[in-house]
C-alpha positions in Angstrom: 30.1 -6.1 -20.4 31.3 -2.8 -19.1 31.1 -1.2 -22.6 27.6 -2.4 -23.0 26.5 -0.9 -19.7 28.8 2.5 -19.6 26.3 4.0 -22.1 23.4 3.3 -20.0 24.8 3.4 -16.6 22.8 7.1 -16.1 19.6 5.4 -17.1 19.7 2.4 -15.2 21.2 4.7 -12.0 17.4 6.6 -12.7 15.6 3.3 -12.9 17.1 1.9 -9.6 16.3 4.9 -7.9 13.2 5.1 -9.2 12.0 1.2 -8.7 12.9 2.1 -4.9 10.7 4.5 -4.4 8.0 1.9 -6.2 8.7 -1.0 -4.1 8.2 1.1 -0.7 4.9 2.1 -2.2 3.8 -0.9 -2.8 4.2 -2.2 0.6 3.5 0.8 2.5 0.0 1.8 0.9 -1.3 -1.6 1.7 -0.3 -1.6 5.1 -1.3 2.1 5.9 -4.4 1.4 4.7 -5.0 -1.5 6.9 -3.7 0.5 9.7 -6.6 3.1 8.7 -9.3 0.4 8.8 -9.6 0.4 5.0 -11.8 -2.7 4.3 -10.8 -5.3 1.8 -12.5 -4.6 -0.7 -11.8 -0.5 -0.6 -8.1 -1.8 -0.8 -9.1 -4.1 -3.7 -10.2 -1.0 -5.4 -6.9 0.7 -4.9 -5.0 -2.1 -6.1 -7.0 -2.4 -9.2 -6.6 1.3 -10.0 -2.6 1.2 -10.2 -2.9 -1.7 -12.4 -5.9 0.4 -14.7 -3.5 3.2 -15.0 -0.4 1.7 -15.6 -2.0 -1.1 -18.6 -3.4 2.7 -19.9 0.1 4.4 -19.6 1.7 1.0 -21.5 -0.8 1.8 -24.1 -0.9 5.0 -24.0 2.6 6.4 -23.3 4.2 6.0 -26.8 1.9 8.7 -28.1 2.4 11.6 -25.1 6.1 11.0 -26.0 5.8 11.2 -29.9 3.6 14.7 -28.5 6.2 16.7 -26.3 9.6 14.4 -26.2 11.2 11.7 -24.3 12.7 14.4 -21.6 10.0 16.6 -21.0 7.4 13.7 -20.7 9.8 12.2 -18.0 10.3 15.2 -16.0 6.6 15.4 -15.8 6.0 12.1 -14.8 7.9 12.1 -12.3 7.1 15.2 -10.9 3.3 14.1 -11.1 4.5 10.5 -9.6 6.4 12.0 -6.4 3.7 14.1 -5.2 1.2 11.1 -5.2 2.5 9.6 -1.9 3.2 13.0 -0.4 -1.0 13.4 -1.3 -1.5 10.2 0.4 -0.3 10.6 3.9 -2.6 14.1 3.6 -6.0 12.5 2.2 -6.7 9.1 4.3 -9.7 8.1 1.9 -10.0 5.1 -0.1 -11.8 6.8 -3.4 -8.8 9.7 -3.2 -6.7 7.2 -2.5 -7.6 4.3 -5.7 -7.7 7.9 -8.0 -4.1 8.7 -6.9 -2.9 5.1 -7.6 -4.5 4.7 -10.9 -2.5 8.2 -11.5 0.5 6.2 -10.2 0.0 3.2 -12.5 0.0 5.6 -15.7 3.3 7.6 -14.6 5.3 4.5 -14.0 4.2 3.0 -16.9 5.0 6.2 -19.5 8.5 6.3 -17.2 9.0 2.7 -18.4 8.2 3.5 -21.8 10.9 6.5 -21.8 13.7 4.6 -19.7 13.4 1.4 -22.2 12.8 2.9 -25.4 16.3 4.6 -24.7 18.2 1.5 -23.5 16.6 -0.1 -26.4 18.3 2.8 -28.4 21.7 2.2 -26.7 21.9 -1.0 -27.5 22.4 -3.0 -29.8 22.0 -7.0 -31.1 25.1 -7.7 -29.2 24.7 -6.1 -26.0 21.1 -5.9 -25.5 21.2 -9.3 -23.6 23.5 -7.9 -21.0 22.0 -4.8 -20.8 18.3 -6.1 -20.2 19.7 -9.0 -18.3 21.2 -6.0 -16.1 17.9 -3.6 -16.5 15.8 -7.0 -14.3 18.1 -7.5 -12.0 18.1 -3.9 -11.0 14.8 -3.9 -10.8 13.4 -7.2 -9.2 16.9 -5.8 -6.7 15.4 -2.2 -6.1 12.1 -3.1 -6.2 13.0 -5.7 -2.7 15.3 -2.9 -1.6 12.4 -0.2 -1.4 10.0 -2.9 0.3 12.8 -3.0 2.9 12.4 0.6 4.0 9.3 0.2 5.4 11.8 -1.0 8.4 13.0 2.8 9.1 10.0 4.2 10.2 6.6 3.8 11.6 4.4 3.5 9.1 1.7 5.5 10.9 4.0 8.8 10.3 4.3 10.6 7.4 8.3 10.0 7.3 7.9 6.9 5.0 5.8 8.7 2.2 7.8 11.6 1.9 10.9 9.0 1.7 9.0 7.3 -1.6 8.2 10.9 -2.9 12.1 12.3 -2.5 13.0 8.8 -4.2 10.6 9.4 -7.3 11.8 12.8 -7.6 15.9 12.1 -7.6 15.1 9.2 -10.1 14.8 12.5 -12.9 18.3 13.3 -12.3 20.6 11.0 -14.6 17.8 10.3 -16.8 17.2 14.3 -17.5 21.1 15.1 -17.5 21.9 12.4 -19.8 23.5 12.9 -23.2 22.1 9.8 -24.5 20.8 10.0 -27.9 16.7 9.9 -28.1 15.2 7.3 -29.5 12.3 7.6 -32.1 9.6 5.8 -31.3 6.9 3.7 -33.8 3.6 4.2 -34.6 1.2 2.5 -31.9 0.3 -1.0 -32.5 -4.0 -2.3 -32.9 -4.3 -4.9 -30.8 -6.7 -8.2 -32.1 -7.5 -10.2 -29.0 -9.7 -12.5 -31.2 -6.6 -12.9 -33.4 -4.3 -13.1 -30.3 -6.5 -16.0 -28.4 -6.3 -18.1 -31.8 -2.5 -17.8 -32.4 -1.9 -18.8 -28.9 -5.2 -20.2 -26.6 -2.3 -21.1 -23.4 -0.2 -18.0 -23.8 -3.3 -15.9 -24.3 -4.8 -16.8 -21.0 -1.5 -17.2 -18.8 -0.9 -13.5 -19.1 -4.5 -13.1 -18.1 -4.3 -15.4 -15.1 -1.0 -14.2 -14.0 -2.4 -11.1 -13.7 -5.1 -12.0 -11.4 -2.6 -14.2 -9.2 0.9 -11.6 -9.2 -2.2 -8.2 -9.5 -3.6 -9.5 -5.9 -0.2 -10.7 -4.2 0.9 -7.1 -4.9 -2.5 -5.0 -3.5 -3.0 -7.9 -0.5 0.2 -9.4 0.4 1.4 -6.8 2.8 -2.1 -7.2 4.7 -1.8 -10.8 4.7 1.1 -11.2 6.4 0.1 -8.4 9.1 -3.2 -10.6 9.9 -1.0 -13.6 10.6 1.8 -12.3 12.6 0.2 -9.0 13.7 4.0 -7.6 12.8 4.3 -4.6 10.3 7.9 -5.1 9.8 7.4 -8.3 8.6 5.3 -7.3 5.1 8.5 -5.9 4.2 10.2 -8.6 4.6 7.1 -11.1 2.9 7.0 -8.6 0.0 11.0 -9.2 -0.3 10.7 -12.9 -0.1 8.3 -13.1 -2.9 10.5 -10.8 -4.9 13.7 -12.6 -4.3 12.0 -16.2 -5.7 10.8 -14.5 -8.8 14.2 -13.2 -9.4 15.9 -16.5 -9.0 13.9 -18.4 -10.8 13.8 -16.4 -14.1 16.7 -18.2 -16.1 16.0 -21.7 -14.3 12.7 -21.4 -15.8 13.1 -19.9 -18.7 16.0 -22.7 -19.4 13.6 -25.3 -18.1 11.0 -24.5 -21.2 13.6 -24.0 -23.4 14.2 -27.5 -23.0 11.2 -29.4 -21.8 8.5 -26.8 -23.3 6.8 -23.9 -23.0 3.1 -25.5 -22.0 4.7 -28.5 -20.1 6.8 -25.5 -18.1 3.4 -23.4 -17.7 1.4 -26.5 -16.6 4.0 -27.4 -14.0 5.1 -24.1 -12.2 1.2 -22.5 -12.5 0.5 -25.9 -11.0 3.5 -25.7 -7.7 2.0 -22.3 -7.5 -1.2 -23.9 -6.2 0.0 -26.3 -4.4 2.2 -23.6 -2.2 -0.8 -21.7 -1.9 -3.2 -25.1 -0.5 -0.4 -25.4 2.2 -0.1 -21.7 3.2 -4.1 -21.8 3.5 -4.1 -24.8 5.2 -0.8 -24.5 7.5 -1.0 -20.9 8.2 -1.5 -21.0 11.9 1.4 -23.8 12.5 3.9 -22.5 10.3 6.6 -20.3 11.4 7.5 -16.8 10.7 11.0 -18.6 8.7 8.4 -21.1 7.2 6.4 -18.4 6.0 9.2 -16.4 4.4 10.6 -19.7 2.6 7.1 -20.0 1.1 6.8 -16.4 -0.2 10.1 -17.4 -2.1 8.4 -20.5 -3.4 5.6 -18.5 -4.3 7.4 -15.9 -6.4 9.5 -18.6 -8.2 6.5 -20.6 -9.4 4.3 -17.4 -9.8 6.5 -14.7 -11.3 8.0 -16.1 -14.0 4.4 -17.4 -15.7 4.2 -14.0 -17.5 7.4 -14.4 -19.7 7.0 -17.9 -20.1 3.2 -17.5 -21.4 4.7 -14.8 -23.8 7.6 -16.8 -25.4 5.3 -19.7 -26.2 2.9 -17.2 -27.9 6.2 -15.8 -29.7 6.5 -19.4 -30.8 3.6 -19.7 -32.8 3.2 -16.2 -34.1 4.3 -14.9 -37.8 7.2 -12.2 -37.1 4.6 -9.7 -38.6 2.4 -10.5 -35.0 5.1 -10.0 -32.9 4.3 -6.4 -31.8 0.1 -7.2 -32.0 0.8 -10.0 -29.7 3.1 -8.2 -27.0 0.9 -5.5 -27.1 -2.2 -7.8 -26.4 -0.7 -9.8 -24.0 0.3 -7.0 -22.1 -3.3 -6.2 -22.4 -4.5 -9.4 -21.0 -2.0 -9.0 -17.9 -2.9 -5.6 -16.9 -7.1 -7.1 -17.4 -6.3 -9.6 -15.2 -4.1 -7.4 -13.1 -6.8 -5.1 -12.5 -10.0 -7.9 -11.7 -7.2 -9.7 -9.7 -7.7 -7.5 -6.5 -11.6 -6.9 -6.9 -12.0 -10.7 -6.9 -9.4 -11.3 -4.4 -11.1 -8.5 -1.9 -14.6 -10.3 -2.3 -12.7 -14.1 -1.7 -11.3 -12.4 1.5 -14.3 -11.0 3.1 -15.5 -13.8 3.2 -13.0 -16.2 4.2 -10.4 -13.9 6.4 -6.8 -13.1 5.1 -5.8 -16.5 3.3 -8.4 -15.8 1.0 -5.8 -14.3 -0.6 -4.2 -17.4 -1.3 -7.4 -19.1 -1.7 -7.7 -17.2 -5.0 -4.4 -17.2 -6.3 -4.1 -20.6 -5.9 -7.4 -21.2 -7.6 -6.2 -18.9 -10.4 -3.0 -21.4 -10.9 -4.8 -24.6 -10.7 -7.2 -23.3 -13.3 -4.3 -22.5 -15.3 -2.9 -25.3 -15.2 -5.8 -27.5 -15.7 -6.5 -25.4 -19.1 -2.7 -25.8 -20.1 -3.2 -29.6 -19.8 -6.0 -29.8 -22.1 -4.5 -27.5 -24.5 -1.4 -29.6 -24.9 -4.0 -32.2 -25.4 -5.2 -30.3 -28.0 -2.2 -29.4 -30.2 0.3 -31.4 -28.7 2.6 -30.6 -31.6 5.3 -27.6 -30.6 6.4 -25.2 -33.7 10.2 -26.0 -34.0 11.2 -23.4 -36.6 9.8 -20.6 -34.6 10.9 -21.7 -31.4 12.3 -18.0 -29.4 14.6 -17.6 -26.8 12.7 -16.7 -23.8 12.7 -13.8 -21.8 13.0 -12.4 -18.7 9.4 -11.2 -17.1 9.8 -7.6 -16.7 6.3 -7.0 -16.8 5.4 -9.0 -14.0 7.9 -6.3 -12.6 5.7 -3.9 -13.3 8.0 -2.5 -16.5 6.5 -2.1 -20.2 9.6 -3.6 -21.3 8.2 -6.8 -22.9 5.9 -4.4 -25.6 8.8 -2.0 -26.1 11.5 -4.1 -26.9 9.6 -5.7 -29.5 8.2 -2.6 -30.9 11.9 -0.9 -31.4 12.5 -4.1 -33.2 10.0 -4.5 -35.7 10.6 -0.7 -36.3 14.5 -1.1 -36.7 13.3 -3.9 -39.2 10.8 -1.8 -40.9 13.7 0.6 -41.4 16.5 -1.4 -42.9 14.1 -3.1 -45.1 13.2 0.3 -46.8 17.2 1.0 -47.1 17.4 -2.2 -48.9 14.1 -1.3 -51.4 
């Protein structure tokens, strides 16, 4: 294990300080904005855009790097990333504020690209298990870890932005001093979504709903919580909880469809997702702040892990010459639903208070399920030749991970098979 990560251990030192700086944005700009009197839907809008501009940076990134380089499009990404939050505690405007977060989105998303086309590069059949395995930990870790600074100061003061934007900035260190060889990276990918949506109905649209359910916890969690218990510190520790449950649950889950099956696995967790959103609609006001934390765990376990899960079974039934078309697309689909998620949440909100939140999400996850049931109806029969290993859901994680690794695969393929001709 430590001469699979040795190699990478300046990358993944830039990704975890990077992913902290992301995590305390992601709670802070939510609660700052409620703070500011930002109404639901305005912060709707700013949720989307991050989502808008990171599902454009996923699509988009490969190309600015194949342009000027894998070091030079970092450095300016994170240049352009760390003076984002440093913009935000200057401009207090929702438009200003959804245009910086869709700028946001697209950094972190061409970061990604860069950081994971080169542990990709580093790695190789052997050790890339370890060193992914590694890559989600550290993230789902630092990702909790930066919500957890929103403890240090008031969020009212500029001292937390400038904290995220210092964060961003050091995260160019290893990556740019590194004398890890670049990668090369393929030529970009057409997506089909007609084709995608008849290779796998179920997978197709549990990316899509998972984006509308894990796309409005992220924009509208913070300012749930702050409704309820009228305590800022405790988004932090909400945002965490939720974290910490996806994390856990990845290889439980991804052993349980392993073995039971990919749709029976979707049904089921889409399907505890909506029940642990009825009871936190329905319970709020009795439950306790510990209550409410051990739910937010419950909540990322069943909701988190929906994305990778909805992938591997559309992996199942695709021909090895889809793989990268139906990464890319359902990448696609999560960053679609990702980016309606906190419009439609905003609207379910205004008119219901702050568990409309939960009211949608939990709608979202009961639909899913529902559909999952009548699709295994529908072809109850699992491929067994095809059947993949599943993987962990980096993309939920907000990492382009689950489309790159794929893509450097097909195109080490592509390679070796012309050797061979």
């Amino acid at each position: 294990m430590k001469n699979a990560l040795l190699p990478v251990a300046a990358l993944l030192a830039g990704v975890a300080i990077l992913l902290a700086g992301s995590g305390l944005q992601g709670t802070l700009l939510p609660v700052r904005a409620s703070i500011e009197s930002f109404s639901t839907i305005s912060i709707g809008f700013i949720g989307g855009a991050y989502f808008f501009g990171f599902t454009l940076g996923c699509l988009k990134g490969s190309a600015l790097v194949g342009v000027v380089g894998h070091v030079r499009v970092f450095a300016a990404m994170t240049a352009l990333a760390s003076a984002a939050p440093l913009v935000h505690s200057l401009i207090l405007d929702p438009i200003a504020w959804g245009a910086l977060r869709f700028i946001s989105g697209f950094c972190f998303a061409v970061l990604f690209v860069v950081i994971e086309s080169w542990l990709n590069e580093m790695s190789n059949n052997e050790t890339r298990g370890i060193v992914f395995s590694t890559y989600v930990m550290i993230t789902l870790t630092l990702i909790g870890a930066g919500q957890m600074m929103m403890l240090l100061y008031d969020p009212r003061d500029m001292h937390l932005f400038a904290i995220a934007s210092v964060l961003v900035s050091l995260a160019a260190i290893p990556v740019v001093l590194s004398q890890a060889p670049k990668p090369e990276l393929p030529a970009t990918v057409k997506v089909n979504l007609g084709r995608l949506f008849h290779i796998s109905p179920a997978g197709t649209a549990g990316c899509f709903v998972t984006g509308l359910a894990n796309g409005s916890f992220w924009s509208f969690a913070p300012l749930f919580i702050v409704a309820y218990t009228d305590n800022l510190d405790l988004a932090a520790w909400f945002m965490t909880a939720g974290v910490a449950g996806g994390a856990l649950a990845q290889w439980p889950m991804g052993f349980l469809s392993d073995r039971l099956g990919r749709r029976k696995t979707l049904a089921v967790s889409s399907a505890a997702g909506a029940a642990t959103a009825a009871i936190i609609v329905l319970q709020i006001d009795q439950l306790s702040v510990s209550m409410i934390m051990a739910l937010g765990v419950v909540w990322g376990a069943a909701s988190f892990p929906l994305y990778a899960i909805s992938v591997a079974h559309a992996n199942d039934y695709a021909d090895p010459s889809d793989y990268v078309m139906v990464s890319s697309g359902l990448l696609l689909m999560y960053g679609a639903g990702a980016i309606v998620g906190p419009f439609a949440a905003s609207s379910v909100m205004t008119l219901a208070g702050a568990s409309g939140l939960f009211m949608f999400a939990g709608a979202s996850h009961l639909l899913l399920s529902l559909y999952t049931i009548f699709r295994i109806a529908r072809r109850s029969s699992a491929p067994t030749d095809q059947h993949i290993t599943f993987g962990d859901a980096l993309t939920t994680a907000h990492t382009a991970s689950q489309v790159y690794d794929e893509e450097i695969q097909h195109h080490q393929e592509e390679l070796e098979d012309e050797a061979t001709a």
